[in-house]
N, C-alpha and C positions, 0 to 999 in steps of 0.2 A: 348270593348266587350270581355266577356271569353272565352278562347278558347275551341272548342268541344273536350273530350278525345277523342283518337282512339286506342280504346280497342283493338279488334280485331289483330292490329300488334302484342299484346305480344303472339300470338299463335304460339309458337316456335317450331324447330328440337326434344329437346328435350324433348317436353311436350309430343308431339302425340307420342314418343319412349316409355313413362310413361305408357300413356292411351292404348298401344298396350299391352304390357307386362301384364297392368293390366287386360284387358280382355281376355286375355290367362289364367292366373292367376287365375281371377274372374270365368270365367266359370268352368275350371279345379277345382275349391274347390264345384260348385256348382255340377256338374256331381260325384265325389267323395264322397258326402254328399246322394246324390240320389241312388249311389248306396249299401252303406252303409244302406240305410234304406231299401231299397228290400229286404238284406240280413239278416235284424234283426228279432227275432221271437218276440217283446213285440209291432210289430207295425201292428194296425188294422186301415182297410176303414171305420171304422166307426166313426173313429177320424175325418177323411180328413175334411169334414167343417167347424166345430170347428177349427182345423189349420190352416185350411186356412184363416179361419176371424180373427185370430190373429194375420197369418203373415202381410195379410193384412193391419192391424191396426198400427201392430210395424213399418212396411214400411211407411205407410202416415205419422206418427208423427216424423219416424227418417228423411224425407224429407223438413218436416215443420221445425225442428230443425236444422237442417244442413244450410236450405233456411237461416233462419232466422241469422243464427248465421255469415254466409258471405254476408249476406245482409245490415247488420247493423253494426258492427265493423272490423276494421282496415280496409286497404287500398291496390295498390297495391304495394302498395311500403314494405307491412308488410313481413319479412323475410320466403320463404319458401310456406307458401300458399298467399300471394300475389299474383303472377304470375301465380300460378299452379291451385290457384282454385276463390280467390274474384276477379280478375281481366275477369272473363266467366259470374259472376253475376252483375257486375258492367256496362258489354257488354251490358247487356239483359233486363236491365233498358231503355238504350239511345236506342237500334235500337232490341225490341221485337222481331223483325221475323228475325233474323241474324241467330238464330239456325235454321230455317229451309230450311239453304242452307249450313251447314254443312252434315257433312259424316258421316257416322257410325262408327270411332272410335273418333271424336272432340264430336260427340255427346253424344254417351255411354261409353266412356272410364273410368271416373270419375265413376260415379257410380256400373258400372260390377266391375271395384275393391277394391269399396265397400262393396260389397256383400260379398266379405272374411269374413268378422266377423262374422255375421250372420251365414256363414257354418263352418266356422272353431266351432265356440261354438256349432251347431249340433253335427257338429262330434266327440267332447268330450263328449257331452249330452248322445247321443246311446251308449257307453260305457258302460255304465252303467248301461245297461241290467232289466231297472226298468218299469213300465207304464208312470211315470209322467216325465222320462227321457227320453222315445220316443216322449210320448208329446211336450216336450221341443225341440225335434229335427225334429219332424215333422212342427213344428211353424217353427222352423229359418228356417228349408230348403224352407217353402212356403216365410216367411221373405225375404231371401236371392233372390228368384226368381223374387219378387215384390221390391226388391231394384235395382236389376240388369237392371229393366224395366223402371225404375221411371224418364229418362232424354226420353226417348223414348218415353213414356205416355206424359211427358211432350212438345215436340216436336207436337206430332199430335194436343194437344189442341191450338198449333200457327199455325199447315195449313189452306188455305183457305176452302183443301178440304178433310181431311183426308180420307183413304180406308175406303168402306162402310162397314166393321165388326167391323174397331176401330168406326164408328160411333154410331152401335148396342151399343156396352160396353160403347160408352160415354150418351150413352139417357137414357140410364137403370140404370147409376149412377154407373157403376162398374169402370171406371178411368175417372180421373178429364177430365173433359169438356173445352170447351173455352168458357160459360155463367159462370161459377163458378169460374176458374181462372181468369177472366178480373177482377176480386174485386182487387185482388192483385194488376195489374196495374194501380189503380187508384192512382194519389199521394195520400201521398207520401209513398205506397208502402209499410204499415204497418201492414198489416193483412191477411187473408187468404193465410198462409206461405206453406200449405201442399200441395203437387202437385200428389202423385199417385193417390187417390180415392176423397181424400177430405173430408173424412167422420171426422177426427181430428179436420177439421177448427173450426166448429160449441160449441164443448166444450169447446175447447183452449180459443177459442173468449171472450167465455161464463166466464168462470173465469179468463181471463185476462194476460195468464200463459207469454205471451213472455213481454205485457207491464209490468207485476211486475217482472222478469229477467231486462228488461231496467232500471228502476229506480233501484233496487236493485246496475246493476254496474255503473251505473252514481254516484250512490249516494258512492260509493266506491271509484271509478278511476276520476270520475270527467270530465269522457271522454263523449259526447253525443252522442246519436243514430246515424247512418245513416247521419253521415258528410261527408262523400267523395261521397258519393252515392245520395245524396241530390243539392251537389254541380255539380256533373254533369249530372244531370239531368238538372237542371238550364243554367247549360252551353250550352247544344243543345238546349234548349227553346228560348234563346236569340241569338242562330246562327239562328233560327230559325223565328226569330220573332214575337216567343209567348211569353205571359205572363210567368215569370220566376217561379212563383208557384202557382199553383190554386189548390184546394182541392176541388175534383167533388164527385155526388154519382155516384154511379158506374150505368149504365143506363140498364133499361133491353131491350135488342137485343129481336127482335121480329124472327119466328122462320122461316129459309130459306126455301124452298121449297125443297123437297127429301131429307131433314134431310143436307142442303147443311151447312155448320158453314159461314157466313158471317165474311168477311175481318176482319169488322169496330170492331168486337167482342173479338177483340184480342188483 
């Protein structure tokens, strides 16, 4: 019988020293971009929704991409982000709700210093003293605030019982749900990659954008999807003593009482 990975050990001294730094980091570039556009004169409130549905948009699709991209290739043994970032996704496969007994920086560490790009390119963008370069910096900096969010958003849609306002914004479709991310975890775990809103999944799905990336580098490298990550999944199914791969549709959860997300949903 294979033996189950135990992900979770490679959570090292100096990974959380990383993910510390980096939301020092990450917020410092986020509050520096914010204030930056207070002080700019080409920046109007009448942009703000427009912006915001942009940042929005960049944020669910740079989540779906990033998902997809340690989801499906290399391993943890792969130099550098092995450990530091595919071996958190590889975790989250075998044991779902393992993030929702982490802490607030195992959880957002990764992504608040993410959110760097996102503000650093704002704060070049305002520079430039133009409309469509406020625009540009008014997008990243919504960008940057919905990247900084997106393990966090991500987190509430695996509680049993998330706080009743993240509940509000998960019904009304403003961040992903645990009814619309459980697609995800259905083996083998190929599709709806996007996790702040979710609103990306639907056209990505639609034209097939991460399956023709797959073939494209197989057809290159010669290397296949989601081999270590398929393999242990497998591996706890047979410690387990489930069947080692079954391909389900994803079921629809009927809806809990008081807006409650049921366990089984996740």
């Amino acid at each position: 019988m294979p033996e189950a990975p135990d992900f979770a050990s490679g959570y090292a001294r100096s990974h959380r020293l990383y993910e510390s730094a980096g939301i020092a980091v990450g917020l410092s570039s986020i509050g520096i971009l914010a204030y930056r556009l207070g002080t700019a004169d080409k920046v109007s409130g009448w942009w703000i929704p427009l912006t915001v549905f942009a940042g929005l948009l960049g944020a669910d699709f740079t989540s779906g991409f990033v998902h997809w991209l340690f989801d499906t290739w290399g391993s943890t043994r792969t130099p550098v982000v092995g450990q530091l970032a595919i071996r958190t996704f590889r975790e989250h496969h075998v044991d779902a709700s393992a993030m929702t007994r982490h802490g607030f920086v195992e959880t957002n560490g990764h992504n608040i210093a993410m959110s760097l790009v996102p503000s650093v390119t704002g704060y070049f963008a305002i520079a430039h003293r133009t409309l469509p370069s406020a625009l540009i910096a008014m997008s990243c900096f919504s960008m940057a605030v919905c990247v900084a969010m997106t393990s966090q958003i991500h987190k509430w849609a695996h509680m049993p019982r998330a706080p009743r306002v993240v509940r509000w914004f998960q019904d009304a479709g403003l961040i992903i749900g645990a009814r619309h991310h459980h697609r995800h975890h259905v083996m083998p775990h190929d599709s709806h990659y996007c996790i702040t809103v979710g609103w990306m999944n639907a056209p990505l799905e639609l034209v097939r954008f991460f399956r023709g990336l797959e073939q494209v580098i197989t057809m290159v490298t010669g290397v296949p999807p989601r081999a270590e990550d398929l393999a242990a999944t497998m591996a706890v199914r047979a410690n387990a003593g489930e069947p080692p791969f079954v391909i389900e549709a994803a079921p629809i959860v009927p809806a809990a009482p008081d807006g409650v997300v049921r366990a089984d949903s996740v």
